[in-house]
C-alpha positions as CSV (number, residue, x, y, z in Angstrom):
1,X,-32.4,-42.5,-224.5
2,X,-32.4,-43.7,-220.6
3,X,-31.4,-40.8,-218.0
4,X,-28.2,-42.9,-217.8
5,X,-27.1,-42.5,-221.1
6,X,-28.0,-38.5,-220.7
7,X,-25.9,-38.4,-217.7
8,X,-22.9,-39.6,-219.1
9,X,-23.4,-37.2,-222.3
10,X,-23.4,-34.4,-220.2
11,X,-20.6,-35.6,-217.9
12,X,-18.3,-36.1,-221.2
13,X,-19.4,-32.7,-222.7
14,X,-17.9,-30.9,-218.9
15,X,-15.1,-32.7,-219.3
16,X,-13.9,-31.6,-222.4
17,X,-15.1,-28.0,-221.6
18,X,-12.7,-28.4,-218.4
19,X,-10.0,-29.9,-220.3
20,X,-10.6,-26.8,-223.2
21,X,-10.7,-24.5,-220.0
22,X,-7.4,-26.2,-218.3
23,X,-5.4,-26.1,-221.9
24,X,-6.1,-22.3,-222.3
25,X,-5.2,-21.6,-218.9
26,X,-2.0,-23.6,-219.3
27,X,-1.0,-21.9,-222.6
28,X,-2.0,-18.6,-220.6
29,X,0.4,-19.4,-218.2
30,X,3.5,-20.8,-220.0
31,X,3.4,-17.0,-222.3
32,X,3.5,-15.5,-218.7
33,X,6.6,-17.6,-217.9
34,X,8.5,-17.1,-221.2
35,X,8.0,-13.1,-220.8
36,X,8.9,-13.0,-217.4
37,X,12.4,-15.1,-218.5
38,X,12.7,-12.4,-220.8
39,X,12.1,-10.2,-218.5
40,X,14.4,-11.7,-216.4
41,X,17.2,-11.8,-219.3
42,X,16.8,-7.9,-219.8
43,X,17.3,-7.5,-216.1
44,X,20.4,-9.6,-215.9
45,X,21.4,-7.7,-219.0
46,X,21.3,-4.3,-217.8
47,X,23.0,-5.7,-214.4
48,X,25.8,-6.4,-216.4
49,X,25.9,-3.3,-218.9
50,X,26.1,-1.0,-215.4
51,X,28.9,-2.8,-213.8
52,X,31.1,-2.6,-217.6
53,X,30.2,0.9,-217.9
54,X,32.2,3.6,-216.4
55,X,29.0,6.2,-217.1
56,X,27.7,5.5,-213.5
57,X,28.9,5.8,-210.2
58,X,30.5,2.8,-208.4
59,X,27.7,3.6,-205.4
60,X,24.7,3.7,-208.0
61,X,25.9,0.8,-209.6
62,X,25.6,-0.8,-206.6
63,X,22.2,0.6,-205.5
64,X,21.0,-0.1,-209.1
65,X,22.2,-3.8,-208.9
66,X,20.0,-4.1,-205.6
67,X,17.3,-2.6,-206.8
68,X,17.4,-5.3,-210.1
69,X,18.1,-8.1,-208.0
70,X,15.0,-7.3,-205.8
71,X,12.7,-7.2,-209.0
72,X,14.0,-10.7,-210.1
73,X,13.0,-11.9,-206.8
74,X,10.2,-11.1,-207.1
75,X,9.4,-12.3,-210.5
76,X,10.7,-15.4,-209.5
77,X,8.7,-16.3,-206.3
78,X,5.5,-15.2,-208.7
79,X,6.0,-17.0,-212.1
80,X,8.4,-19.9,-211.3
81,X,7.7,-20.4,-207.4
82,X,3.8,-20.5,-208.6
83,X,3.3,-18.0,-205.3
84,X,0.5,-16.2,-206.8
85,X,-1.5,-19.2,-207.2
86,X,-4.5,-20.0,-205.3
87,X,-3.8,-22.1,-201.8
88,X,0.3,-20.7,-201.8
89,X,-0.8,-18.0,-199.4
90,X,0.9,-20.0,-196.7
91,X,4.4,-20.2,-198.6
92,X,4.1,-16.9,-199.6
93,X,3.6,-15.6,-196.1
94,X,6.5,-17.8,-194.7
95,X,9.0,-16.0,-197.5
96,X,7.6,-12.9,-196.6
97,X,8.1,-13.0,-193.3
98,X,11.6,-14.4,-193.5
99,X,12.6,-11.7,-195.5
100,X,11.2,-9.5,-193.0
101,X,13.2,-11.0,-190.0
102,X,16.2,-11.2,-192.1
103,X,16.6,-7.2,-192.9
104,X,15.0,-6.6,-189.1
105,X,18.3,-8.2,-188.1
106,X,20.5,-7.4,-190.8
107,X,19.5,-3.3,-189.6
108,X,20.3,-4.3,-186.1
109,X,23.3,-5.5,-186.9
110,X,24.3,-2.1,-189.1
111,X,23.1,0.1,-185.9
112,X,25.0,-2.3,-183.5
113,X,28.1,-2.0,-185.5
114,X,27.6,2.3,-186.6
């Protein structure tokens, strides 16, 4: 067997340990996505189920709605925005900092106006 030949056997056996390595990691990260949408579901779920029932408070509801909607955000941006993947720090920072000039100005605005 010519070095040649032995270099192309070894290239062929990475490759299908890569493309082994790439399908698990794929499969790995559509069950993250499936129970993040059923995360997701439960979350719009509950949403719902405090708004119909008359147990709570009008002013938790609405606290409690918040506080689901900022989860979903988040799941969102991570699992279907891909922003905890390697080289999305950039994105990811952007958001971040959007969000963070938004409620800076959105409390401004409240003071200016109390």
């Amino acid at each position: 067997m010519s070095t040649h030949e032995s270099t192309e056997h070894v290239s062929e056996h990475d490759q299908s340990h890569l493309d082994i390595h790439h399908k698990i990691a794929h499969e790995k990260e559509f069950k993250q996505q499936i129970v993040s949408f059923v995360m997701m579901i439960f979350i719009t779920m509950l949403a719902f189920v405090a708004v119909a029932s008359d147990a709570i408070s009008d002013g938790f509801t609405i606290i409690f709605i918040m506080i689901l909607a900022g989860i979903q955000l988040v799941f969102q941006l991570y699992m279907f925005m891909h922003l905890s993947h390697k080289g999305h720090q950039y994105p990811a920072w952007g958001i971040f900092f959007g969000v963070f000039v938004a409620g800076t100005a959105v409390v401004a605005l409240m003071g200016m106006i109390w």
